[in-house]
Every structure is written in C-alpha cells, then in structure tokens.
C-alpha positions in Angstrom: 36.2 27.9 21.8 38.1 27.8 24.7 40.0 24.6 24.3 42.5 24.5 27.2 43.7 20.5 26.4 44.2 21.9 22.5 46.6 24.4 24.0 48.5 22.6 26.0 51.4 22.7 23.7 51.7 26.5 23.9 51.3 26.8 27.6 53.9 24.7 28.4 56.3 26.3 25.5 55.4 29.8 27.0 56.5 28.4 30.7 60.0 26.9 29.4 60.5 29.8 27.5 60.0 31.9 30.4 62.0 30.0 32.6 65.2 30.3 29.8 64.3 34.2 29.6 64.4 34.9 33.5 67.6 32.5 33.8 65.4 30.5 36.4 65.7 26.3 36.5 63.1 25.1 33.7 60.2 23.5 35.6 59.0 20.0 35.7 55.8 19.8 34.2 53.0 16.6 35.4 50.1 16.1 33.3 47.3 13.5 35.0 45.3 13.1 32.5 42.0 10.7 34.3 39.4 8.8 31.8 36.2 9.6 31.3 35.7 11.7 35.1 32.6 13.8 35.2 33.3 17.3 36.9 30.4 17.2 39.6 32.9 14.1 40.9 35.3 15.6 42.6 34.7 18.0 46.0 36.4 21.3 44.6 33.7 21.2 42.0 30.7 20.4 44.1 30.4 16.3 45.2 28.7 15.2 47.5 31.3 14.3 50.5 28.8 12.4 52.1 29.6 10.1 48.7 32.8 10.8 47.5 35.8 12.2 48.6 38.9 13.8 46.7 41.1 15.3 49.0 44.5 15.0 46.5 42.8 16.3 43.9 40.7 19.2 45.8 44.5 19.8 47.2 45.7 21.1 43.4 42.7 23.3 43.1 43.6 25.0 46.5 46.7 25.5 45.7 46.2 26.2 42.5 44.0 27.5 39.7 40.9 25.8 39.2 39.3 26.4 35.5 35.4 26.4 35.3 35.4 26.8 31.3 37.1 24.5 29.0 36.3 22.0 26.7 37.5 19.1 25.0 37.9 18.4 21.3 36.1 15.2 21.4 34.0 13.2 23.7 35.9 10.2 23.2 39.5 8.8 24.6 41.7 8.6 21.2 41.1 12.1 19.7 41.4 13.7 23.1 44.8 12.3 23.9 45.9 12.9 20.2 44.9 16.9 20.5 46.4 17.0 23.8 49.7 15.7 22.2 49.9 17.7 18.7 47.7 20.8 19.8 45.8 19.6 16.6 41.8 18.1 15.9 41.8 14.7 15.4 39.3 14.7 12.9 41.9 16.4 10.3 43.2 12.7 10.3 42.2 9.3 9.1 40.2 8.9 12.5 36.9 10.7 11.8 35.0 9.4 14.6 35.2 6.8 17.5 38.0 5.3 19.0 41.4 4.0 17.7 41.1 -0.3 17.9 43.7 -2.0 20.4 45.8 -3.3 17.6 45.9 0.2 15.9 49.2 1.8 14.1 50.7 4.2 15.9 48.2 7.1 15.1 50.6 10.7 15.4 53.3 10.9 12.9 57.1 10.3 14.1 57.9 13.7 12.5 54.7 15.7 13.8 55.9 18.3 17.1 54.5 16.6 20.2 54.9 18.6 23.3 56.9 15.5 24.5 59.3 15.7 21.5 59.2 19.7 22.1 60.0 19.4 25.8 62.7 16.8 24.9 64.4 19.1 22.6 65.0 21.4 25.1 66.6 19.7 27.5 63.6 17.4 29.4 63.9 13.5 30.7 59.9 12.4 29.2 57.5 9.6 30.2 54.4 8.3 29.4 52.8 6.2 32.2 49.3 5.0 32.0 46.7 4.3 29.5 48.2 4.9 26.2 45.4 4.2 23.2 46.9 6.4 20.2 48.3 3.1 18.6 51.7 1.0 18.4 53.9 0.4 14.7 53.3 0.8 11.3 51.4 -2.0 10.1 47.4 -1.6 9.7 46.8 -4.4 12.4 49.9 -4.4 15.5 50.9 -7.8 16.8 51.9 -7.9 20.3 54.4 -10.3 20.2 57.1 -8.7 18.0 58.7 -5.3 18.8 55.8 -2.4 19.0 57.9 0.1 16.8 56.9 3.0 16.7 55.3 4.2 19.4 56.0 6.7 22.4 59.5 6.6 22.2 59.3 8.1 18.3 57.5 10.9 19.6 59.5 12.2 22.3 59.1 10.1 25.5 62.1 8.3 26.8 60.1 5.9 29.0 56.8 4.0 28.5 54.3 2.1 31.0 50.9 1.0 30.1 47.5 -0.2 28.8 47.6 -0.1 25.0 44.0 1.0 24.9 41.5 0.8 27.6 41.3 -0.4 30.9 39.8 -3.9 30.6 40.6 -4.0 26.4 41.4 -7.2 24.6 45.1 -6.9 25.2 44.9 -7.9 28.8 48.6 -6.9 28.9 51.0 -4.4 29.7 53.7 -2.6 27.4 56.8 -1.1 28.5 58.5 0.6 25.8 58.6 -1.5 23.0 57.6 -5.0 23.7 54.8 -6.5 25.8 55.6 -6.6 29.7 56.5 -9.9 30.9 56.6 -11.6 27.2 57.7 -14.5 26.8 59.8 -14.0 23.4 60.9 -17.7 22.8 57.3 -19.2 23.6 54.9 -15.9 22.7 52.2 -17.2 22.9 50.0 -20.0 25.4 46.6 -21.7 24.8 46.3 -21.9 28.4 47.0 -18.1 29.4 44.7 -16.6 32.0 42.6 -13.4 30.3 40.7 -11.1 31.4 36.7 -10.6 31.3 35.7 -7.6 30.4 36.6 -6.5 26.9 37.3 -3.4 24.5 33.7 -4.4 22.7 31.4 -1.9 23.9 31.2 -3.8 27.4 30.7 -7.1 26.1 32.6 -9.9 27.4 35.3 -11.1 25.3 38.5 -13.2 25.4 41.9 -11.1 25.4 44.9 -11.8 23.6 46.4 -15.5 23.8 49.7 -13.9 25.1 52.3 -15.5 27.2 52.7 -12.2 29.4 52.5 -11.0 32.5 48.4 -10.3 32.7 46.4 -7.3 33.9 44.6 -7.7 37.0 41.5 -5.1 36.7 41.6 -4.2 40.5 45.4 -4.1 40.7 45.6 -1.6 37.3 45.7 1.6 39.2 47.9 0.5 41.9 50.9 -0.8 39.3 50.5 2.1 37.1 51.1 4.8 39.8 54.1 2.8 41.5 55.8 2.9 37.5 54.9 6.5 37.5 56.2 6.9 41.3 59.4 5.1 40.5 60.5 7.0 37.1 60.0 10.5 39.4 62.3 9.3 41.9 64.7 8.5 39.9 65.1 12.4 38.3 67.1 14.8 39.7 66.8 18.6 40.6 69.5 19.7 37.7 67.3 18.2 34.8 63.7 19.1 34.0 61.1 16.2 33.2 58.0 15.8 31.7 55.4 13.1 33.1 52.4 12.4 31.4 50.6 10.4 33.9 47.0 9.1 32.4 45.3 6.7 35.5 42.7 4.0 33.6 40.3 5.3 36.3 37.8 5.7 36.2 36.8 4.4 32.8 34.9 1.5 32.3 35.1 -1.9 33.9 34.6 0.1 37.3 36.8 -2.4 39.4 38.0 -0.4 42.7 41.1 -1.6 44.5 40.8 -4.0 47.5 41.9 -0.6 49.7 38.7 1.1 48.6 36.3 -0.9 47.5 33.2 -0.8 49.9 34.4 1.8 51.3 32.4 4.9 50.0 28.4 5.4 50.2 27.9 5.5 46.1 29.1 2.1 45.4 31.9 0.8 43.5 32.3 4.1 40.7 32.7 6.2 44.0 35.1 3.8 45.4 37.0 3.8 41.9 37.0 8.0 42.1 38.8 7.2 45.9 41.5 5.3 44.2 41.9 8.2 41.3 42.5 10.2 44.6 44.8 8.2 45.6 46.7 7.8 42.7 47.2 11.4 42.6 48.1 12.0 46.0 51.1 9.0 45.5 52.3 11.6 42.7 52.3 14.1 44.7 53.9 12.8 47.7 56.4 11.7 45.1 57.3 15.5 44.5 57.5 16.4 47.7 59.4 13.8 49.0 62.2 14.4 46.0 62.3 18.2 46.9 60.5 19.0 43.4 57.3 20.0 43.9 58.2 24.2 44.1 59.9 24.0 40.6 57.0 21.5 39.1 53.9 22.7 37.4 51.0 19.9 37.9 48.0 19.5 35.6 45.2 17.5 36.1 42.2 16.8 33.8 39.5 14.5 32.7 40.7 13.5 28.9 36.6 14.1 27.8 34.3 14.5 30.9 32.1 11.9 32.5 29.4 9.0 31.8 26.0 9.5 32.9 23.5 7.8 31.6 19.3 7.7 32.3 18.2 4.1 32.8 20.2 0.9 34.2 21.8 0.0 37.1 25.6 1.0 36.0 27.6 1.7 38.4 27.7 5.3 37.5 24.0 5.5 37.7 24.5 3.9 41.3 26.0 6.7 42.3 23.9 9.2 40.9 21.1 7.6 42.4 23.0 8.1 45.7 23.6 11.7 45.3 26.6 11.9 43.0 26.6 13.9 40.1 29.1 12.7 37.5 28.1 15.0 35.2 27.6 18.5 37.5 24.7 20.3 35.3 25.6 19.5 32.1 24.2 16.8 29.8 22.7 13.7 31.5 22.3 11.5 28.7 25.3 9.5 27.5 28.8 11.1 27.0 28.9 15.5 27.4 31.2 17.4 26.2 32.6 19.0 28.9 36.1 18.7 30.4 38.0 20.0 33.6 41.6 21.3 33.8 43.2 22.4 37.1 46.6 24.1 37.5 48.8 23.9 40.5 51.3 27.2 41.1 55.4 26.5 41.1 
C-alpha cells in the first residue's frame, strides 16, 4: 500500500541527509496537516469554483507535486497523526480502534523516534501548532490544571500551541507547552466559567471543562492558531533549519467559519470553513516568503484521513454537496473513506 503519511519519516530523513551530503543548508520542512478534508474540496483536485475556492492551497500543487494515490492508515484523527509521527500503525498499540479521549495519556512513548525528535537531533528548532489529540502525561485520566507532562516537548518539539483533541472537544481550552493557556494556577478552577457548546461526544452538546482559562471561541480557532504558527516562523532565522507541524482544526466538525468568511461562499457554512483552511495556509505561506525562507523550505500539505460525506441530513457537509461540492471526489459516499491527499511544494 502506498502509505505516503506512514513514510513521512523517511522522506524527510532522505532530504536532511541529502542536504548534509551535497554540503547545501538543511531545509525547513512545513507539514499542514487539515482534519477530516475530502479531496474533491479543493480546486487542484476538481471543486467546483462556482462553490469553493482554494487558491493557497491550489498554489502548492502548482508549484509543486500533486499526489493522486495515497492513503492513510486510519480513517480517524488519533491513529493518523500517531503514524504520521512514528512511521508506525496505530493499531500495534493499546488504541485498537476510535479515537484517543480528551483527557488521554500522552499516547507515543518519550523514547520512540518521532520525526520531530529525529529532525531535532540534527540540528532543527520543532513546533507543533494546532490540533494536537495524541494525549498529555502519564496518568490514565490527564487533569488540566496541573502541569501536562509529557507531551510534545518529550517527543522532540520545542514549542507547543493547541486544541488537546478536537475542535469543539470538552476541554474548551487551549495548551501551550505544558500547562493550560491562560490558567489561572492559584484559583484553577470557576463554577461560573463560560464553555463552549458543541462537545467531543459524537456531536452532542455537552459542557466543557470547569476551567479558569482563557476559552476557545469556535469561530476565532483558526484565526489564533495560524497567528501562533505565523509568529514562531518569524521568529527563525536563515542559519537554523526548523520543523513546523502545522495541523488547522478545519475543517473538522463543529463547522463554524470565521466572521471574514462566513456567508461568503455558495455551499454554505462547510464551504466557507474550506475558505478559511485557505486562508490559513496562505498566512503560512506569506510567512515564508516574507522571512526570505520559502526557496530552502519543503511544504507539505494533507488531509490527516480524507473527508465526511454522508447520505441523508441536512449537515453542513451534505449542504454543500447538495450544492455541487464533492467532499469526497469519487470515492465512498457513505460516512468516513479512506482516502487521503498529500501535496509537495519544490525548494
């Protein structure tokens, strides 16, 4: 099987390597990894532009490589990102099926080779900005008021940003390298804490964490994520390589486009949520550009486990089918597929 995400470890090594080899700089490497995108929606793979439009991310595939035959190794968020981190199938571990829960142990072992802790060893500045969902410490269920050790920092990365689990989970919070962002350590806790809606519970409605924290705003998740991951770029410099592993909550479940785009596309709000994946992308990339990095950086951008598509109900993805999207392309229509994208940009 073609696994391109399973091999990500080994392209990367076979790109340093060749760098050291040829005497040139090491390149930068960018992951994006989105959540839960379909390939039929983005233009380079065939949407509809009367519906959507990706011109950021149809930019990598023109300048680029654009792949029309990988898969993933699951068709869910937690073994994905933990095969795209080890090179190795999820199901060898404790997590047989489904999803890793929001208050999860940190699920890769400090001592397994991550390509973070293998790009770190030689030489690399390493971040992880975005949705996270492989777990935080030791014990069987995490509690987000005391210090959330270990977790990225054990396996490589030198900075951490994001959404424990998934966009809209039962955290409602942020976490920036070990503790909670915004917690309140003398008073941890408030009865009268905002929360969010929309929980981890297979869409159900539920009540998040009773955290004094700063709180996630659904429509503002996007826009705070990419400014993190936009700041830690512009902080590196030309004479040290870095390794960003970007992974946008869009456009997983709740759908909740930014102000900027919502309304804005003719496929309702999942289209408007691709825009602001577009977006997101494009800030990156600017990013690059603007810091005189983007010759010597390799970008890669996937879906973690391919899109949501599903026959009957008004979703919002179903919206947009109805109005000429096609999340899925011509694979399976029914539920999750297995089919994932992966798009190279040249340096």
């Amino acid at each position: 099987m073609k696994t391109m995400l399973f091999s990500l470890i080994a392209l990367v090594s076979s790109v340093t390597q060749g760098a050291e080899t040829t005497k040139m700089s090491k390149p930068n490497v960018v992951v994006i990894l989105s959540d839960d995108l379909g390939w039929g929606s983005v233009g380079c793979y065939g949407a509809n532009p009367d519906r959507v439009k990706t011109p950021n991310i149809d930019r990598l595939a023109k300048q680029g490589r654009r792949f029309t035959d990988a898969n993933t190794t699951s068709s869910v968020c937690s073994p994905t990102r933990y095969a795209l981190m080890t090179g190795r199938y999820c199901w060898r571990t404790s997590l047989q099926s489904e999803v890793l829960g929001t208050t999860s142990p940190l699920h890769i072992e400090t001592s397994r080779l991550t390509v973070a802790s293998m790009l770190k060893s030689q030489g690399y500045n390493c971040a992880a900005v975005g949705k996270w969902h492989l777990g935080y410490g030791t014990a069987e269920r995490c509690d987000f008021t005391k210090e959330l050790k270990p977790g990225p920092l054990e396996i490589g990365f030198d900075y951490h940003f994001g959404v424990p689990a998934n966009h809209g989970d039962v955290s409602g919070v942020y976490v920036e390298n070990y503790w909670v962002y915004g917690l309140n350590k003398e008073s941890p806790s408030s009865p009268s804490a905002p929360y969010v809606t929309m929980g981890q519970q297979k869409g159900q409605n539920v009540k998040a964490f009773d955290l004094n924290a700063t709180k996630r705003i659904d429509d503002e998740v996007m826009e705070t994520l990419t400014t993190k991951m936009v700041g830690w770029i512009q902080q590196q410099k030309a004479d040290k390589p870095f390794f960003a592993y970007f992974t946008p909550v869009a456009v997983h479940n709740p759908i909740t486009p930014s102000k900027e785009t919502a309304g804005k596309s003719k496929g309702g709000t999942f289209c408007d949520f691709i825009h602001d994946l577009d977006i997101s992308v494009g800030r990156v990339l600017d990013a690059l550009d603007k810091q005189g990095l983007a010759e010597n950086t390799l970008v890669i951008f996937s879906s973690d486990n391919g899109g949501v598509n599903k026959s009957k109900g008004d979703t919002p993805q179903n919206v947009a089918r109805d109005a000429g999207l096609k999340p899925v392309g011509p694979f399976r229509i029914n539920g999750r597929h297995y089919d994932s994208f992966f798009k190279v940009k040249k340096w």
